[in-house]
C-alpha positions as CSV (number, residue, x, y, z in Angstrom):
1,X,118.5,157.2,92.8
2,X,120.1,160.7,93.9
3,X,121.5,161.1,90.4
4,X,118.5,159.9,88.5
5,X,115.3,160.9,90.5
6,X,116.8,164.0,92.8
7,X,116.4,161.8,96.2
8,X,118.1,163.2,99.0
9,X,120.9,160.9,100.3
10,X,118.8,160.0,103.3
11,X,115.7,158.8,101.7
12,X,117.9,156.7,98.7
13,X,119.9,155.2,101.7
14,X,117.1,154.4,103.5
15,X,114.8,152.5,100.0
16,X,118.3,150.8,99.1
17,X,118.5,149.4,102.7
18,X,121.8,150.8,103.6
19,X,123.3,153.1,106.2
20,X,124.6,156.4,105.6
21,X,128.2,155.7,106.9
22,X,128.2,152.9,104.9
23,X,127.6,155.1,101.5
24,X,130.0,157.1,102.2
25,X,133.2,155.3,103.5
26,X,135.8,155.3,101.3
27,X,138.3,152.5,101.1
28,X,142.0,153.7,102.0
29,X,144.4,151.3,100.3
30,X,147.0,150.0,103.3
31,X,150.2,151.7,103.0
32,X,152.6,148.5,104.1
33,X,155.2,149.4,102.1
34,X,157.7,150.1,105.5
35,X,156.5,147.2,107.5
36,X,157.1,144.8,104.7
37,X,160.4,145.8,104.1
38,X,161.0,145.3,107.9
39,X,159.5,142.3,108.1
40,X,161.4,140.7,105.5
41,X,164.7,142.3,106.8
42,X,163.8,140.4,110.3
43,X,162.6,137.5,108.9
44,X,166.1,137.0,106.7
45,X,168.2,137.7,110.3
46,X,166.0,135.6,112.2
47,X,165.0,132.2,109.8
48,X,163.7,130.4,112.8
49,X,161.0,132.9,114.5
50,X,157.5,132.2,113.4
51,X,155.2,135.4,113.1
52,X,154.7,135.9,116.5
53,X,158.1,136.4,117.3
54,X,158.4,139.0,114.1
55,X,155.6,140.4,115.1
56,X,157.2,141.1,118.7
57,X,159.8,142.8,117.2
58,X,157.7,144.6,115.0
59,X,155.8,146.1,117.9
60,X,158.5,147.1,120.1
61,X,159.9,148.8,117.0
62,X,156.7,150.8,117.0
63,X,156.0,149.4,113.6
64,X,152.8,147.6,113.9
65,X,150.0,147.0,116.8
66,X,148.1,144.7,115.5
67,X,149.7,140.9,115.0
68,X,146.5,139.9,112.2
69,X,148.4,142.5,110.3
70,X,151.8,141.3,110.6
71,X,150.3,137.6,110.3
72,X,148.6,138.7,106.7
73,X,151.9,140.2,105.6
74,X,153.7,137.1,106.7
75,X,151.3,134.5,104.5
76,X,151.9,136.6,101.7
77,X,155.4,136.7,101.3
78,X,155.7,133.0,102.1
79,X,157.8,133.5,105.5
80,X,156.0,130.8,107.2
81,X,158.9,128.8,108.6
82,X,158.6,124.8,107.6
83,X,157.9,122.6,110.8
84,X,160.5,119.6,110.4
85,X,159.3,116.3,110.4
86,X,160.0,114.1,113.6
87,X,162.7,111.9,113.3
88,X,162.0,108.5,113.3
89,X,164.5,106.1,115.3
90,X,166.8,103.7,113.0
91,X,167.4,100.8,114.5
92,X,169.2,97.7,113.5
93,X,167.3,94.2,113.6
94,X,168.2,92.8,117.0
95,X,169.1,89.4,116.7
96,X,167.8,86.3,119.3
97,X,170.2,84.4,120.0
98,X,169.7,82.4,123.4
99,X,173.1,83.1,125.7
100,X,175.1,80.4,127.0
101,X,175.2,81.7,130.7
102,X,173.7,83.2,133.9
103,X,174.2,87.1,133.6
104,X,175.5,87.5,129.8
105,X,172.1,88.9,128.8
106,X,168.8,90.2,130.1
107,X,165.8,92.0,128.9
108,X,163.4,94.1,130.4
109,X,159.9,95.5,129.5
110,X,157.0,97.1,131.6
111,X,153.3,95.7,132.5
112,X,150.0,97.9,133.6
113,X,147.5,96.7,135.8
114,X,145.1,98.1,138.5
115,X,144.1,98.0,142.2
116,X,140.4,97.7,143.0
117,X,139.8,101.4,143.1
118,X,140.6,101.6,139.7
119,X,144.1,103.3,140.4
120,X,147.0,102.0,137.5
121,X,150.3,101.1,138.6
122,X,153.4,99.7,136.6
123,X,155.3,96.5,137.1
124,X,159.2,96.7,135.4
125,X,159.9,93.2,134.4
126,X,163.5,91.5,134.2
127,X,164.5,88.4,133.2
128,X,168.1,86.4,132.6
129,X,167.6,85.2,128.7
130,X,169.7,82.3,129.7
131,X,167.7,80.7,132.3
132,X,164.5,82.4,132.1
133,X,164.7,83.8,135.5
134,X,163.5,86.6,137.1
135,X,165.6,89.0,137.8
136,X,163.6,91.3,139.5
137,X,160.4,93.0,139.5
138,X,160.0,97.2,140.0
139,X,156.4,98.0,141.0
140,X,155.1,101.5,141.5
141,X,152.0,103.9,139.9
142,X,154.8,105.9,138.4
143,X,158.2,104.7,136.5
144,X,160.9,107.1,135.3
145,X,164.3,106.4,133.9
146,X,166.1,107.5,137.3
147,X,163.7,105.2,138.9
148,X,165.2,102.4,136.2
149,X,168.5,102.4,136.6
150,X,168.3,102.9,140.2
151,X,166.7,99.3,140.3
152,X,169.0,97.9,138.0
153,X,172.2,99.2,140.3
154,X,170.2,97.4,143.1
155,X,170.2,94.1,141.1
156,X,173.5,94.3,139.9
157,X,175.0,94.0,143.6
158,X,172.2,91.2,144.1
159,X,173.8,89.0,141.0
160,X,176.1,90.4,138.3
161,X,176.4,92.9,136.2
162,X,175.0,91.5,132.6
163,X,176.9,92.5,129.4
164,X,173.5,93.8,127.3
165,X,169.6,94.5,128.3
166,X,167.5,94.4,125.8
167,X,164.5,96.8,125.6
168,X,162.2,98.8,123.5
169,X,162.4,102.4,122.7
170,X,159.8,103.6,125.9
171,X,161.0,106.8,127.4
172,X,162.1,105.6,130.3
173,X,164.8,103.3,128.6
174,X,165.8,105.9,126.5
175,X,165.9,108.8,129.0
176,X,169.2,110.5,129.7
177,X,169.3,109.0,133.2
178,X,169.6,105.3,131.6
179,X,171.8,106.7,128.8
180,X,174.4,107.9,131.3
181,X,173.8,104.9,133.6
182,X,175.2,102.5,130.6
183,X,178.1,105.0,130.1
184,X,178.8,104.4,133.8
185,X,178.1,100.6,134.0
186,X,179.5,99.4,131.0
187,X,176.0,97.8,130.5
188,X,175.2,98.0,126.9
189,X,171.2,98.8,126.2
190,X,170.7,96.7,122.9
191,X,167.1,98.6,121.6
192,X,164.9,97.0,119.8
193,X,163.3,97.9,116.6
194,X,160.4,99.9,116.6
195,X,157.1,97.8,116.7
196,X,158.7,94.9,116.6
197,X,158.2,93.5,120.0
198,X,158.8,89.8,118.7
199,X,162.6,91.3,119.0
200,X,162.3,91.0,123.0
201,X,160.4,88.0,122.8
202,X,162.2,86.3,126.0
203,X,160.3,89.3,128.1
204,X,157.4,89.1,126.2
205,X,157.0,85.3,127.0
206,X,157.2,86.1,130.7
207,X,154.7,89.0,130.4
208,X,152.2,87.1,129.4
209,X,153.2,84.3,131.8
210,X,152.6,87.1,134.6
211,X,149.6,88.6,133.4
212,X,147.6,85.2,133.0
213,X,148.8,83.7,135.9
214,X,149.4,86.6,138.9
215,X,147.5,89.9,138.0
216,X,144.8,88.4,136.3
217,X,144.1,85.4,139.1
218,X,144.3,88.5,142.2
219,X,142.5,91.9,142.7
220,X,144.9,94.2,144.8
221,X,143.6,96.1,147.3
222,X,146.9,98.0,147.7
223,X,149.9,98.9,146.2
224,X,151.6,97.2,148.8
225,X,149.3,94.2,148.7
226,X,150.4,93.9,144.8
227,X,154.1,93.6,145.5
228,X,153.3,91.1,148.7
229,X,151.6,89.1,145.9
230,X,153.8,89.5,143.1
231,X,157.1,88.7,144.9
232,X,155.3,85.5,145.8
233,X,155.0,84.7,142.3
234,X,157.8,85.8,141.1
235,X,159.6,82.9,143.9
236,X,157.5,80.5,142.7
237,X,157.9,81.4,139.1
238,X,162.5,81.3,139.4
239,X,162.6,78.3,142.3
240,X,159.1,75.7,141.7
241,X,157.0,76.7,138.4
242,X,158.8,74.2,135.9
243,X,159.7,75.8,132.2
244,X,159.2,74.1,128.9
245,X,162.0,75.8,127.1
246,X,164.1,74.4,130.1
247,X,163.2,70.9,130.1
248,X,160.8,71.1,132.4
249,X,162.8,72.5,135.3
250,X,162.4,75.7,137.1
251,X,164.8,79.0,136.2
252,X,167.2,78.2,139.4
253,X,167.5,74.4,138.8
254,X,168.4,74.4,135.0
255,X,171.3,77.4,136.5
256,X,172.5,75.0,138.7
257,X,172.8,71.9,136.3
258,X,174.5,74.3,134.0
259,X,176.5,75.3,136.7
């Protein structure tokens, strides 16, 4: 229009709906020659840092301000650094064979419930494979590893220090507190595979023995009131409650036949 029908700049910008700034900017090609170069040198010394880490050293080398710069460079050589993927546990198929004693094996495996106001808690389970007894029972709104083998020490004086516990992979069984507390005890942790909770199936019997027959038959007012209730059971359970598996005798008889 200024070419072709002598329109001032300001009257062709303004029938062609644009501003004046905009008809004259000029694009200025980025000069990144320097900064790629660095980058790439950086990148090479450093395979591990992502681009915000380049970028920092970037900026305190006073060669860029602005990280959407350093990022764009980055995408376009390829620099992104390859997250790896997480490593999935490998372990071997634990076998069930029923031990011939009190004390050669037990397993162990948690339970979640809730007070009346709603308020979750955790009950550690552990039983003697042999006899199906009780071993002991942990129950607090939080569980850690520390908290684990703490218990178990406790239950070891009680009775007798078993040769394997069986468990599944949960963090708290595989925290470094229980990993050092085997290295101390002797106690070997035998872990089971990976969603295959048929593997601990002597727990898992009991769980569901619990759970149908104590938490789901009692509402707790209190965390206290929940152990009150549950070490009832759990008497009744080892000394009176009589056990298919066992002949129809309860845990602490069918150890003192054996006996």
């Amino acid at each position: 229009m200024i070419e072709n029908s002598s329109l001032s700049q300001r009257t062709a910008c303004r029938l062609a709906g644009i501003s004046r700034s905009a008809y004259a900017y000029r694009a200025c090609p980025p000069n990144d020659a320097k900064l790629r170069e660095r980058l790439l040198k950086l990148a090479a010394r450093h395979s591990s840092y992502g681009y915000l880490f380049l970028h920092a050293l970037l900026k305190k080398d006073k060669f860029v301000v602005n990280k959407k710069r350093t990022y764009r460079i980055y995408r376009e050589e390829g620099l992104q650094v390859r997250t790896k993927a997480r490593k999935k546990l490998q372990r071997p198929r634990m076998p069930m064979e029923v031990p011939n004693q009190v004390n050669q094996r037990w397993s162990m495996d948690f339970v979640a419930d809730q007070l009346s106001n709603g308020r979750r808690f955790r009950v550690l389970n552990v039983v003697d494979d042999y006899n199906r007894e009780m071993v002991g029972q942990l129950v607090s709104i939080s569980i850690s590893g520390r908290q684990v083998a703490r218990f178990l020490d406790d239950l070891i004086l009680e009775r007798q220090r078993p040769k394997t516990i069986i468990c599944d992979n949960g963090t708290e069984f595989t925290s470094k507190a229980m990993f050092f507390w085997s290295q101390e005890t002797g106690v070997k942790l035998g872990f089971i595979q990976p969603g295959k909770p048929t593997q601990n199936a002597f727990v898992e019997s009991l769980n569901g023995k619990f759970r149908k027959e104590c938490l789901n038959a009692h509402w707790f007012r209190s965390l206290d009131a929940a152990r009150d209730i549950i070490d009832q059971w759990r008497h009744h359970y080892n000394h009176e409650r009589p056990h298919s598996s066992l002949n129809y005798l309860s845990p602490v008889e069918f150890a003192q036949q054996a006996a």
